[in-house]
N, C-alpha and C positions, 0 to 999 in steps of 0.2 A: 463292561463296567464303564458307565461313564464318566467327567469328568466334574470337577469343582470349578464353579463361576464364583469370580468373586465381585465384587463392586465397591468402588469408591467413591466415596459423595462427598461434598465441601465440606464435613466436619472436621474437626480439628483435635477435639475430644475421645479418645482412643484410637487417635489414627496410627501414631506410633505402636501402638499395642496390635491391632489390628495387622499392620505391615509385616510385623514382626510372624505372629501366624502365619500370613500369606505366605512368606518367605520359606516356612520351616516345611510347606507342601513340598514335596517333589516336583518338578517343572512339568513334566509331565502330564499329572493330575491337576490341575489349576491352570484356568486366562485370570487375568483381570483385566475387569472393565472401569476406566476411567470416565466420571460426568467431565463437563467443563469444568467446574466449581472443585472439584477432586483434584483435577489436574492442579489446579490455584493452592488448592491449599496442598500438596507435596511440596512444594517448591516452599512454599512459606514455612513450614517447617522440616526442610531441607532433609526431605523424605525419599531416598534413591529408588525412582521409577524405574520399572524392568522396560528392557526394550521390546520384550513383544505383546505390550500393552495396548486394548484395544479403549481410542480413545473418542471419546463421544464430539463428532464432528460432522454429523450429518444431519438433513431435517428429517430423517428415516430413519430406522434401525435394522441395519440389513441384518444387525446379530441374532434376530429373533426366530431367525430359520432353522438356527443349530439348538437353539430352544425346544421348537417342537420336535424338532427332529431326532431327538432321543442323544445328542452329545454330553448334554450336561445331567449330571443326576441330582445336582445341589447347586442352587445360587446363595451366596452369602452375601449381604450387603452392609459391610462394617468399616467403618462405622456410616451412622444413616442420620442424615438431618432431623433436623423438625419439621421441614419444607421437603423433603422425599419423603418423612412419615406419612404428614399430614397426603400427597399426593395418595400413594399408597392405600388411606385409610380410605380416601373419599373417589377412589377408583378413577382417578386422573392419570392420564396417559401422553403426556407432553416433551417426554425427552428422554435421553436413552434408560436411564434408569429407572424411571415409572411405568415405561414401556415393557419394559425387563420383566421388571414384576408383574406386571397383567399377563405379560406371552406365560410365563414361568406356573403364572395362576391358572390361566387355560387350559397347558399341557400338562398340567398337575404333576409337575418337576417341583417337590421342596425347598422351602426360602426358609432361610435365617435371616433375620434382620435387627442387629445391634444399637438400638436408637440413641443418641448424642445427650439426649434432654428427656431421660425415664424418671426421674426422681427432683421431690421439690426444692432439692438445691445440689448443685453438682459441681464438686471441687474438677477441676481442669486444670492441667498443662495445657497454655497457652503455646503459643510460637518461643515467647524466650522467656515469659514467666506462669508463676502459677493464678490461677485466677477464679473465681465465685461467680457461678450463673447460676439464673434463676429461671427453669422454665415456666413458662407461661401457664394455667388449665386449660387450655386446648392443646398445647401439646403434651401435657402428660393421658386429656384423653384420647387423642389422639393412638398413642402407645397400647392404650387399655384397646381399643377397637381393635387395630394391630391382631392383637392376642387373641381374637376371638373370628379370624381368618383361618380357615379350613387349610392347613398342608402348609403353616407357617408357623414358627418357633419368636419368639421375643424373647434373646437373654437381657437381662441387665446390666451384666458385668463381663469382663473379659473371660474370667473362670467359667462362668453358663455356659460361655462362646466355645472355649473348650471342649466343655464335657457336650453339649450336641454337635460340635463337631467331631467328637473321637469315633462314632459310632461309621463317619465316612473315611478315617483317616485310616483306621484298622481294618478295611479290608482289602484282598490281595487281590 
C-alpha cells in the first residue's frame, strides 16, 4: 500500500482545516510537500510545519520519481490556489506542484484537489480576521475544467475532503 502525498500551496483559505487533516494521518502514511508560496503562507498564519516536509526549492523536482514509482497511492492538494488551479487546468508545469500533478496524471496516481476560490463568494479566515472574496469567472471555470480530469476528485468543502479521503484512510 502506498502512501498519501499531500501538497501545500499559498492559499490561506482552509489551510488551517486542511493541516488539521494532514496531521490526523498517521506519519507513516503521508509526506507533505511544501510550494514556496505554502511555505509563506504557514508562517503567516502561524501554521506548525512538520520537519520532514519536503519543501519546493529546486528548479526540478526530483520528487516526481517516487510518483511514478508506485510510493504514493494519493496526492491531495489542499488547499489549492487559483494560480495552481488555473496551472493544473491549462496543463502548465512550472514548479513543484504543477509538476506533481502532471507526474501524478501520467502515472495515473489519484489527485484530490481542494480549490481556495470554488464558489462566487467565499467567506475566509484571513491570517487574523475574517474576510469576503470574490473569485474571479475564470477561476471558478477553471474548477469546473478541474472536475472534468480523468483520476481527479474536486471537493468544495472540507466535509467532500473527508468523505473521499476516508475511502484511503480505512484501509489497513
Amino acid at each position: 500500500m502506498g502512501k498519501i502525498a499531500w501538497g501545500i500551496t499559498g492559499a490561506g483559505h482552509f489551510l488551517r482545516e486542511s493541516m488539521e487533516l494532514y496531521s490526523a494521518i498517521p506519519e507513516d502514511r503521508a509526506d507533505l510537500f511544501v510550494s514556496r508560496a505554502g511555505g509563506e503562507v504557514l508562517k503567516i498564519y502561524s501554521v506548525k510545519q512538520p520537519e520532514n516536509a519536503v519543501y519546493d526549492s529546486t528548479a526540478s523536482t526530483a520528487s516526481c520519481r517516487a510518483f511514478a514509482s508506485g510510493a504514493y497511492e494519493l496526492f491531495v492538494i489542499a488547499p489549492a490556489t487559483s494560480n495552481s488551479v488555473a496551472k493544473f487546468a491549462l496543463g502548465i508545469s512550472d514548479c513543484m506542484m504543477s509538476t506533481l500533478f502532471a507526474q501524478c496524471g501520467k502515472s495515473r496516481v489519484p489527485i484530490i484537489v481542494l480549490p481556495s476560490d470554488a464558489e462566487e463568494s467565499v467567506d475566509s479566515m484571513g491570517a487574523t480576521k475574517p474576510m469576503k472574496v470574490y473569485p474571479r469567472p475564470i477561476d471558478l471555470e477553471n474548477v469546473e475544467k478541474l472536475k472534468n480530469f480523468p483520476n481527479v476528485r474536486v471537493p468544495l468543502t472540507i466535509a467532500e475532503l473527508k468523505g473521499f479521503l476516508s475511502a484511503y484512510l480505512t484501509r489497513s
